[in-house]
N, C-alpha and C positions, 0 to 999 in steps of 0.2 A: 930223428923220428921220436916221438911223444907218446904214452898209451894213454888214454881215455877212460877213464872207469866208470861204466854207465852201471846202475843197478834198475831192474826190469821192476815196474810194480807189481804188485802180488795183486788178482785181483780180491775184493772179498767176500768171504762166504757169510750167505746169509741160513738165516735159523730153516731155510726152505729146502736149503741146499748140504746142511751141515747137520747130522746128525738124523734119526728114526722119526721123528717126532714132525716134521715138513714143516715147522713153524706152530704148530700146535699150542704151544706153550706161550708163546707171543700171542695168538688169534684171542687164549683165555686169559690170559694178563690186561688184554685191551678189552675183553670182554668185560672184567671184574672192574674196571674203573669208568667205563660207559655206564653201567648198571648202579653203580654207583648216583652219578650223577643223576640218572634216570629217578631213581627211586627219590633224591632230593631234589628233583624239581619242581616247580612251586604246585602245577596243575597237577600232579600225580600225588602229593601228600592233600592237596583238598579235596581230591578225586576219594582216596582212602581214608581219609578224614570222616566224610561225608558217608562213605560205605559201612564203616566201624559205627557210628551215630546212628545211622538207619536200622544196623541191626540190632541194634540195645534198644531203640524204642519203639520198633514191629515186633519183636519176638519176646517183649516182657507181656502181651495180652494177647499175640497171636491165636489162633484158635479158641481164644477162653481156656486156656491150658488143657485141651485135650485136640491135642494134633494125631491126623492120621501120617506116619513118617511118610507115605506113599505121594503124601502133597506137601510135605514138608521139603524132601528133594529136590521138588522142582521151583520152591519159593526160593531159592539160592542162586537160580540162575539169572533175574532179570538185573539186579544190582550191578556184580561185576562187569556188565557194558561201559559202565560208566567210569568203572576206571582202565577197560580196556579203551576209549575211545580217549581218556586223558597220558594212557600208555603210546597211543598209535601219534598224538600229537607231538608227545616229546621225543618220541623214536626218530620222525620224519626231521625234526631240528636239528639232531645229535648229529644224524648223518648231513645235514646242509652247516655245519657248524664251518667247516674247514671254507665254503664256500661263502658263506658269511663274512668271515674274518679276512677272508683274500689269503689263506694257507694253503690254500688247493695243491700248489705246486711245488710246499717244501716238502710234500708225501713220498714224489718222487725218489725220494733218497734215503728213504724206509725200507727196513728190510719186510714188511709187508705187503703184498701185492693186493690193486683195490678189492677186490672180491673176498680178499682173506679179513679185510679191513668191516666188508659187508657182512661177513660171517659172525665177528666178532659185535655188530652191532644188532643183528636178529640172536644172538645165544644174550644180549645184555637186558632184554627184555622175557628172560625165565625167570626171573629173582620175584620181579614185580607178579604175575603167574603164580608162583610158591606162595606168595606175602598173599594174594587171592584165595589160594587151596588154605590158610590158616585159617582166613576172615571162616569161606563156608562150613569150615570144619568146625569151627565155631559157634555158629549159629546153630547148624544141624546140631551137632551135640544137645546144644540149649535145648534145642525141641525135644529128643529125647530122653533125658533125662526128667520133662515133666511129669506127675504123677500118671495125669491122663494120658501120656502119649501111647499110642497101640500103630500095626502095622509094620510094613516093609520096607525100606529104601531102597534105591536102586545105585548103587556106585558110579554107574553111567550117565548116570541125569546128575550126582555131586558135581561128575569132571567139566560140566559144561561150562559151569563158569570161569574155572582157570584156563578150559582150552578158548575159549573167549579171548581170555587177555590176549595168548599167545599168537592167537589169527589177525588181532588187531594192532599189536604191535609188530610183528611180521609186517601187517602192510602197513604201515609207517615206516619200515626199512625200503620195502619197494615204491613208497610212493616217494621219498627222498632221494634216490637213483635214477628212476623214471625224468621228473620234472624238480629242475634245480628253480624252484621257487619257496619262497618262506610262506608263501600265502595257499597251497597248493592243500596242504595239511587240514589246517582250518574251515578249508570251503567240503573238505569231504568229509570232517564230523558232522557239519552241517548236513549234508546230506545224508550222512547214516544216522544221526538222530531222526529225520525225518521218517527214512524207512524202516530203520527197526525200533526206533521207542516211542514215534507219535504215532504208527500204524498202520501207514500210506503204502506197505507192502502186500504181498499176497492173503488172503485170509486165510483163518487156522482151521487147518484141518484139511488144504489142501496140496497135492505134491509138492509145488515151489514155496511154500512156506518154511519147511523143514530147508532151504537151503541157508535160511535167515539162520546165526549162531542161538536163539533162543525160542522157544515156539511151546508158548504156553497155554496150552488149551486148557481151559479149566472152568468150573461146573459149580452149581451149587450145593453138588451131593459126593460124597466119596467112593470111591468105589472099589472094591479087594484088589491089593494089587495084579493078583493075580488076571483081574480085566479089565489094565487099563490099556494092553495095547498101543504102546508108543514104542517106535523103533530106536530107542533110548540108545541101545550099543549102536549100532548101526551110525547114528548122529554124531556119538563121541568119535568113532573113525572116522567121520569124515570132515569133521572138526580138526582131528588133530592132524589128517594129513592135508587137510586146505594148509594149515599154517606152515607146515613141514615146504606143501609145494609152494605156497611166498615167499619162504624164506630161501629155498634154491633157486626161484628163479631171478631172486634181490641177485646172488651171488652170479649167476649167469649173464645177466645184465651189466655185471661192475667186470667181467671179463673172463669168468670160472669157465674154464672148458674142458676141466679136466675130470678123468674118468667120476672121482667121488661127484660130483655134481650133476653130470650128468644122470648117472644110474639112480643117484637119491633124488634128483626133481623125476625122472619117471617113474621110482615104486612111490614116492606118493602121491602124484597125481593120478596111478593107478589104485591108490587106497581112498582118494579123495570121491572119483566117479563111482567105485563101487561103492562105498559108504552110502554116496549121496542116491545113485539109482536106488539102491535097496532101502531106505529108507524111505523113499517116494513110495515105492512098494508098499512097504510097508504100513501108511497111512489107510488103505483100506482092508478092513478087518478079514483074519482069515476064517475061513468054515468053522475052524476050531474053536477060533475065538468065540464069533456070533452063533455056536452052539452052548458056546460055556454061559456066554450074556444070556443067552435065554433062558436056561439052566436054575440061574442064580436070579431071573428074575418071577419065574413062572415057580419052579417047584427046586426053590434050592436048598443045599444040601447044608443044616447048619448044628451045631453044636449046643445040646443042652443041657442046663443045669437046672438044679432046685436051689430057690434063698425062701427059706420059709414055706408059707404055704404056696407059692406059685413057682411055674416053670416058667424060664429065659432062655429062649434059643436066639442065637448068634451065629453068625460066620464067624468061623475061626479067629480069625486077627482081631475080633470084639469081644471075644469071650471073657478076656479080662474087665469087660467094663461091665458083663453084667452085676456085681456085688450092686455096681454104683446105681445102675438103675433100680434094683433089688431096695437100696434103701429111698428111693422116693417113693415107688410103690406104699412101704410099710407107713411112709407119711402121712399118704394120701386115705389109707383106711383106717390108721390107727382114729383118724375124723368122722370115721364114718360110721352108720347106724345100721342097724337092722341085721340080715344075711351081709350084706356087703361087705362087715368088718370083717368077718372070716370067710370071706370068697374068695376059692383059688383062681386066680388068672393066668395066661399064659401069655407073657408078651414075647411077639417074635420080630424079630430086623425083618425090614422088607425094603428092596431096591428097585429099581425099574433101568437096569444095564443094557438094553435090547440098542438103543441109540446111541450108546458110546460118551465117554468123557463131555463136558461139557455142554450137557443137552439137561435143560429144565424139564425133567417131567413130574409130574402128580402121582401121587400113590390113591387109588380108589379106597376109600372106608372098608374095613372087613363088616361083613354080615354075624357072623360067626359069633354067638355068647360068650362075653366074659374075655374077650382076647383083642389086648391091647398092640397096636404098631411104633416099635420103634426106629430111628432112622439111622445112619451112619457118623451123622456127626452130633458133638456133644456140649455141654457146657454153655454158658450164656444164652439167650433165649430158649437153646434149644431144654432147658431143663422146665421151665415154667409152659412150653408147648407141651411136654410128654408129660406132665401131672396134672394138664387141661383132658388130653387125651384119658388118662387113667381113670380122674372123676367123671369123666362122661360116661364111660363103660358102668361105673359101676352105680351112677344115677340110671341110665339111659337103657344098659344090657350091652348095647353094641356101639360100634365106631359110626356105624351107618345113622342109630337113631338119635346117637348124642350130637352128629351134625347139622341134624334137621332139629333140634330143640327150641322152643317159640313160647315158653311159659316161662313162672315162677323158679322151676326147676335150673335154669338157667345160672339164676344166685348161689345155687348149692352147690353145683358144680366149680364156678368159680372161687366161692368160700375154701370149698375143700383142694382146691388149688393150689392156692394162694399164701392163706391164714400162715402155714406154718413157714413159710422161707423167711429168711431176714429179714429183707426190707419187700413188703408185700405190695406197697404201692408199684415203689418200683418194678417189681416182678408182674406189676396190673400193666403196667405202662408198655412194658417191653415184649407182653405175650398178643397185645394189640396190635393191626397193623400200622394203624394211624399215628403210634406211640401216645395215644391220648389217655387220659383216666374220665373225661367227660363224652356225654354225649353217647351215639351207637358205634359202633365198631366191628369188625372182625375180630375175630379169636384166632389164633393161629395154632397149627396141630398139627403130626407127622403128616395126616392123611387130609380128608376134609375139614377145613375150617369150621369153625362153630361160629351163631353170632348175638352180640349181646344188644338189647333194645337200650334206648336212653334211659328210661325208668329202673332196667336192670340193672346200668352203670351206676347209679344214685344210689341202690340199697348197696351193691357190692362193696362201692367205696366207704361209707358208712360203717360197716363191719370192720372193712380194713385199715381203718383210720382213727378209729377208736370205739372198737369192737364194746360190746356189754358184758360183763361178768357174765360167766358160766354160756358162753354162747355154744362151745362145745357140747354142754351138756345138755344143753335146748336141741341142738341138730340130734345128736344120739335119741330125746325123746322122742320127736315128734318127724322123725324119718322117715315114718310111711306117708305121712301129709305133705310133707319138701318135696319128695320123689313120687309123687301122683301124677300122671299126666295131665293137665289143664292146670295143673293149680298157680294161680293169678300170685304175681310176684308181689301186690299189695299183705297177701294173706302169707307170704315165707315170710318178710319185712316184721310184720306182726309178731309171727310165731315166734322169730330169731332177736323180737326186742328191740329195733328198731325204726325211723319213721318210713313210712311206706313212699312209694314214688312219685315223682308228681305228676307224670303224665304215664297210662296205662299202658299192658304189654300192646305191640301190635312188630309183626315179623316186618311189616315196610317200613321202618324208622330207621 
């Protein structure tokens, strides 16, 4: 009789089975070298490429350097689509890699289970997300830091564009789970370019539009943040629990059934609905709101100072800019003759908030003597519009009657506009609508436009083109004759020393 000596195999424990951690430590080990790859894949560095370029050459002239931070927030978020949508294409690969290759079936012998494998390829696209939170932080800084920049940010409208990446590479992990195709990826950027960056979505400003990751309603006017009314927080939650709930349910999909998955795909698809409902909510204005718009746009409450002899009132968050307007002002009279050099004026901000972000409206001319309207935003045209404005008060009296002006008067105003900026042409060209220096045109101005005859435009350019000695000191003499009402622009042309027009005033030209 013989004995046998069989030894039993042991079986082996894996990292799920062996130690506190259930594999933890594997899930971010595989996390940290997908991410890896992620971030040097070819479409995700031209994706970032192209986002870093964009923001160096929008934000060196953005705003004319006086950004309101309240619309600077939200210019951060349409970018990063673009490299969320080159994140959700490499994600979708990453995970079709093993299937690609024909490896599908060496996995089995992994001590990772597939769902943990899907875990590790929705946490490998946060890197790319973070690498997004530096770009925005970046830019925003920029803006802030400009001399001009005044106003509020909102940290909820920053986070949109990293939670972007995050929801789009998420569904690039589910959409690599779902359908084992390599083509499958491609055909749905296609499709979400279409609806969220060429527009083919809900329009802004209505409930389903906020369920798009970016929703930029925007206006031609700025308005206190305090009214602009966007469920900003509200968006960010339910941005970040969409992503949350893609990326548990990538995991449920690949075979997760256990308690963490479960419980985390329902509290965020519970953070996802409620975000999103209250949001939609949100898009129509509350009592409070459309009490403060009215408020702020009928008899609002603003902040005033003295620069000289005139008062500046402003909404709080422009207070800082009145100095700036304060020194056009002292431009605009230090040219000027009669009363007018030392006439106090009162320029005040005026809004028209009653219709919400994004709505063109007209500010009516004041009647009121001697008081000028300024607007919200600053810088570039808008400085040669508010010193058209300033000399027409103080040729004209009012806002009301410098818009109706149909004479000579016309040149002086302009003159006294203009003469003193750097380059005066250009400042002629750019306060036109037409951008023209020939011919009739509009004048443009916070409130009503003014308008300048052909004949007008002829002496004006004349003056600013190679003005006559002592031109300044002709306007200061002979000021009560400029500022006459009727007087024929043949006869300012004269007095200011230059050749008169070739065809005469007439208001239909």
């Amino acid at each position: 009789m013989s004995a046998v000596l069989t030894e039993e195999a042991v079986p082996a424990r894996t990292p799920a089975q062996d130690g506190p951690d259930h594999g933890t430590r594997a899930v971010l080990a595989l996390a940290r070298f997908e991410a890896r790859r992620l971030l040097l894949s070819i479409p995700v560095l031209i994706a970032f490429a192209a986002y870093v370029a964009w923001i160096v050459w929008r934000t060196r002239t953005s705003w004319d350097g006086s950004p309101a931070l309240q619309d600077a927030d939200r210019a951060t978020q349409s970018m990063p689509m673009l490299v969320g949508l080159a994140v959700l294409l490499c994600a979708a690969r990453a995970v079709l890699r093993s299937e690609r290759h024909g490896t599908e079936h060496h996995f089995s012998v992994l001590v990772l289970q597939p769902w943990r494998r899907t875990a590790a390829h929705a946490l490998s696209v946060v890197p790319a997300a973070l690498l997004t939170t530096l770009c925005v932080a970046g830019q925003f800084t920029w803006e802030a830091l400009k001399p001009g920049a005044i106003g509020h940010a909102s940290p909820a409208e920053l986070a949109v564009g990293p939670l972007t990446v995050l929801v789009f590479g998420a569904l690039g992990v589910l959409l690599g789970r779902l359908v084992r195709s390599a083509i499958a990826a491609p055909l749905l950027v296609v499709v979400l370019l279409f609806v969220f960056v060429l527009g083919t979505g809900p329009s802004e400003g209505s409930g389903l539009s906020w369920l798009a990751p970016v929703v930029s309603v925007t206006g031609p006017d700025t308005l206190p943040s305090d009214l602009l009314g966007r469920p900003a927080a509200w968006h960010a939650l339910y941005l970040a629990s969409a992503a949350l709930s893609v990326a548990f349910l990538a995991m449920a999909v690949s075979g997760g059934r256990g308690i963490l998955v479960r419980v985390g795909l329902a509290l965020s698809l519970a953070g996802a609905v409620t975000g999103g409902v209250l949001q939609a909510g949100g898009v129509t204005p509350s009592p409070e709101l459309t009490a403060a718009r009215e408020r702020a746009s009928v008899r609002p409450e603003l902040t005033c100072s003295e620069h000289g002899r005139s008062r500046y009132c402003a909404f709080p968050e422009w207070a800082p800019r009145t100095g700036t307007w304060a020194a056009v002002v002292d431009h605009v009279q230090s040219l000027s003759g009669g009363s007018a050099h030392d006439r106090p004026l009162v320029v005040r901000q005026r809004i028209d908030a009653r219709y919400g972000l994004g709505t063109d409206t007209a500010l009516p001319a004041s009647t009121e003597p001697h008081r000028v309207t300024v607007g919200t935003a600053w810088g570039g045209n808008r400085v040669p519009e508010f010193s058209s404005a300033v000399a027409a008060v103080l040729v004209a009296g009012t806002e009301a009657a410098g818009s109706e002006l149909c004479d000579g008067r016309m040149v002086t105003v302009m003159w006294l506009s203009l003469s003193w900026q750097d380059d005066p042409m250009d400042a002629l060209r750019r306060v036109r609508l037409d951008d023209s220096v020939t011919g009739s045109a509009i004048v443009l101005s916070p409130t009503n436009p003014l308008s300048m005859t052909e004949g007008q435009t002829d002496v004006v350019r004349r003056l600013l083109e190679d003005p006559p000695t002592g031109t300044g000191a002709r306007v200061k003499e002979h000021w009560a004759e400029l500022t006459a009402p009727g007087v024929p622009t043949a006869r300012v042309a004269e007095l200011l020393g230059v050749a008169g027009p070739e065809k005469a005033d007439s208001c239909e030209d």
